[in-house]
PyMOL CGO cylinders between C-alpha atoms (Angstrom):
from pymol import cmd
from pymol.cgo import CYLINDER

trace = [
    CYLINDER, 38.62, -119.03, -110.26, 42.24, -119.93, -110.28, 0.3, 1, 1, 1, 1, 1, 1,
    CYLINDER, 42.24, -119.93, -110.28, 43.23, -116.48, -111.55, 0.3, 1, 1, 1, 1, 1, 1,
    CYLINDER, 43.23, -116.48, -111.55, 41.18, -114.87, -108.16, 0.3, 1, 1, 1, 1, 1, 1,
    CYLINDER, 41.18, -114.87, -108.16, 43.13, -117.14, -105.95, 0.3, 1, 1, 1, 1, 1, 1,
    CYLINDER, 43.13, -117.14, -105.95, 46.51, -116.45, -107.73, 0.3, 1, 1, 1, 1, 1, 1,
    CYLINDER, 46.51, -116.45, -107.73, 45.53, -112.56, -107.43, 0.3, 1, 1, 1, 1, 1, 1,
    CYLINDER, 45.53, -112.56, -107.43, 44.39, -113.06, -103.68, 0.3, 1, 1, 1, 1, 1, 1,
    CYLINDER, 44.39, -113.06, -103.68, 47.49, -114.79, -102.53, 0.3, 1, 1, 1, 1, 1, 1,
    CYLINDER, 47.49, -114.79, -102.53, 50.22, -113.10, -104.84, 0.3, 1, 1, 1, 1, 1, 1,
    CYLINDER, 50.22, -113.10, -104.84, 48.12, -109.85, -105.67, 0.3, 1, 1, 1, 1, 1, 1,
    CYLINDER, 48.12, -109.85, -105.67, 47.67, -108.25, -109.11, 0.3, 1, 1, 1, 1, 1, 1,
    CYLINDER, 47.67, -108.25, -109.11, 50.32, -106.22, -111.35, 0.3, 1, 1, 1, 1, 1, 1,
    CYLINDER, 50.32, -106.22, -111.35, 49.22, -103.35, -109.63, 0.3, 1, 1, 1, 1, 1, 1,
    CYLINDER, 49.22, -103.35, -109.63, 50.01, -104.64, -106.76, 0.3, 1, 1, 1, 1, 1, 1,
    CYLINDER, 50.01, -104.64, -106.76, 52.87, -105.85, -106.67, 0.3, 1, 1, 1, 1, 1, 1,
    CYLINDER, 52.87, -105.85, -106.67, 54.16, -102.34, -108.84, 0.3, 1, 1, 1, 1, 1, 1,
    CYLINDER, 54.16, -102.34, -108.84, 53.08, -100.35, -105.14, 0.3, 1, 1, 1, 1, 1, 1,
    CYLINDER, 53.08, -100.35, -105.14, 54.59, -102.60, -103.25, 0.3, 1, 1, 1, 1, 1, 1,
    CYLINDER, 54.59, -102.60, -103.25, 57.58, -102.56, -105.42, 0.3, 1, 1, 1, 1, 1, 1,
    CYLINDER, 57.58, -102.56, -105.42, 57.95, -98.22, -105.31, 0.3, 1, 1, 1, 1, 1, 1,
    CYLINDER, 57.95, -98.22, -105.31, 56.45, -97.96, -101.96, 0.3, 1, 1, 1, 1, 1, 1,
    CYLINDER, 56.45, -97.96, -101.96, 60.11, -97.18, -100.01, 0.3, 1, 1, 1, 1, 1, 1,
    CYLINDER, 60.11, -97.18, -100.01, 60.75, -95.26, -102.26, 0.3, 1, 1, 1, 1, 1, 1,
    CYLINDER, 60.75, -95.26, -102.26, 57.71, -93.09, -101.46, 0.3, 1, 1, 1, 1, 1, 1,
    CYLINDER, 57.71, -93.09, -101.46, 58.28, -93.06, -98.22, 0.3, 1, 1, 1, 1, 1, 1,
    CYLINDER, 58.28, -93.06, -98.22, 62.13, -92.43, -98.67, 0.3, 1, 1, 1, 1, 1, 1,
    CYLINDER, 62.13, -92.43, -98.67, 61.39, -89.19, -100.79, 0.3, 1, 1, 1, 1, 1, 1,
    CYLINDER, 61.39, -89.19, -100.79, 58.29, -88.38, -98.62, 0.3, 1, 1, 1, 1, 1, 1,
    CYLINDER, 58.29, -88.38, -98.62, 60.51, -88.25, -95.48, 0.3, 1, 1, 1, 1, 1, 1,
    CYLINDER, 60.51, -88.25, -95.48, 62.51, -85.36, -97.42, 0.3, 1, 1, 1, 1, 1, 1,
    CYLINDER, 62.51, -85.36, -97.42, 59.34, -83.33, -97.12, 0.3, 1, 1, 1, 1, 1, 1,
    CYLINDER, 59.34, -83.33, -97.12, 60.00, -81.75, -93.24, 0.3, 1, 1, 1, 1, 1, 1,
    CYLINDER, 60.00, -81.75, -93.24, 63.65, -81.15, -94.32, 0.3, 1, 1, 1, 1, 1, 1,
    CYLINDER, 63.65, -81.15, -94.32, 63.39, -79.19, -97.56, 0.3, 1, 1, 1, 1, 1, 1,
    CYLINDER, 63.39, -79.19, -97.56, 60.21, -77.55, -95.97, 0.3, 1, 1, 1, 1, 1, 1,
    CYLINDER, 60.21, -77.55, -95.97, 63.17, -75.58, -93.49, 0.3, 1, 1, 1, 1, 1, 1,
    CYLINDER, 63.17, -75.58, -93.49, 65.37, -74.46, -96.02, 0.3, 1, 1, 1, 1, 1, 1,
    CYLINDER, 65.37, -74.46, -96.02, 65.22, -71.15, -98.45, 0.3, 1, 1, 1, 1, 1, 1,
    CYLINDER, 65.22, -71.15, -98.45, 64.86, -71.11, -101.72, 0.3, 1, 1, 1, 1, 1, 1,
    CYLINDER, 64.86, -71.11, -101.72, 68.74, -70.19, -102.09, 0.3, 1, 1, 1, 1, 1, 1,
    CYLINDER, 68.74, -70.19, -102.09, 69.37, -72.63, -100.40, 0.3, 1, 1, 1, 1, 1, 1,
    CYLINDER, 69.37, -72.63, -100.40, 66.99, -75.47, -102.53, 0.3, 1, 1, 1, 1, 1, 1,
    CYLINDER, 66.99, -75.47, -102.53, 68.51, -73.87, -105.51, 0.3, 1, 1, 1, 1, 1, 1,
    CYLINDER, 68.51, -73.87, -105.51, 72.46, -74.79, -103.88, 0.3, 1, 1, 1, 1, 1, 1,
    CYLINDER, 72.46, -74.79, -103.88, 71.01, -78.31, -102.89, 0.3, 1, 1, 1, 1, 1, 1,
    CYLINDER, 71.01, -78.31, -102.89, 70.01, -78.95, -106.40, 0.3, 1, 1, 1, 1, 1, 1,
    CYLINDER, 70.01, -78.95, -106.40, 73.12, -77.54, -108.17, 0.3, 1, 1, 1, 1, 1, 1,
    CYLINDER, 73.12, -77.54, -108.17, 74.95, -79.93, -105.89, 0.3, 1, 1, 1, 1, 1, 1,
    CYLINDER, 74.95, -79.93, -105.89, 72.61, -82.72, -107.10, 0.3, 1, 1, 1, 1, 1, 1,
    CYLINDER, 72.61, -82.72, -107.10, 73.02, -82.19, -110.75, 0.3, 1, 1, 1, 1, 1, 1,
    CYLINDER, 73.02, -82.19, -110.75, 77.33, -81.82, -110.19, 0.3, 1, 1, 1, 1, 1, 1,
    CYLINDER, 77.33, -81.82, -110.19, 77.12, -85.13, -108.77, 0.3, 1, 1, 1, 1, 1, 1,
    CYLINDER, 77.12, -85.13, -108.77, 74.81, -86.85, -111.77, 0.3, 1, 1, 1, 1, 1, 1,
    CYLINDER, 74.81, -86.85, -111.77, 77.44, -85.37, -114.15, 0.3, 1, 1, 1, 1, 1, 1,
    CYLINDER, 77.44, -85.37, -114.15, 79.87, -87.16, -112.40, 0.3, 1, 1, 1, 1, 1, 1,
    CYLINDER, 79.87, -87.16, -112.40, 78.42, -90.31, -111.92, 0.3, 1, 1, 1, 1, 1, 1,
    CYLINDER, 78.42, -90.31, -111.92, 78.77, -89.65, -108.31, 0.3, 1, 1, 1, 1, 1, 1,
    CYLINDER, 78.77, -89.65, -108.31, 76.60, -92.01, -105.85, 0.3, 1, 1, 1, 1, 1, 1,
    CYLINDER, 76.60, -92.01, -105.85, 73.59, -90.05, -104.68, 0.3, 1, 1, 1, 1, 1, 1,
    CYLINDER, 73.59, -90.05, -104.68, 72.50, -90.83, -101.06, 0.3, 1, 1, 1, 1, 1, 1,
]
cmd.load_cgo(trace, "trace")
């Protein structure tokens, strides 16, 4: 009973884990429309400019 009510008014694990990643869903699903546009030279430029800045330790935004 107790364990219900804790689960009801905090939620479960699982719960709390979506809740936890859910802007981050959002923040990579709102990429979607934008890379959608662009060529595939152009992905392949986007990610090379990705991985230069992870080898740099470069703040990704």
């Amino acid at each position: 009973m107790l364990k219900w009510l804790l689960n009801k008014i905090i939620g479960s694990k699982n719960e709390r884990e979506i809740k936890k990643l859910k802007p981050f869903v959002e923040k990579i699903n709102s990429l979607e429309g934008e890379l959608d546009k662009l060529t595939n030279l152009e992905l392949r430029e986007r990610a090379l400019n990705l991985f230069e800045k992870i080898r740099s330790s470069e703040e990704i935004k």
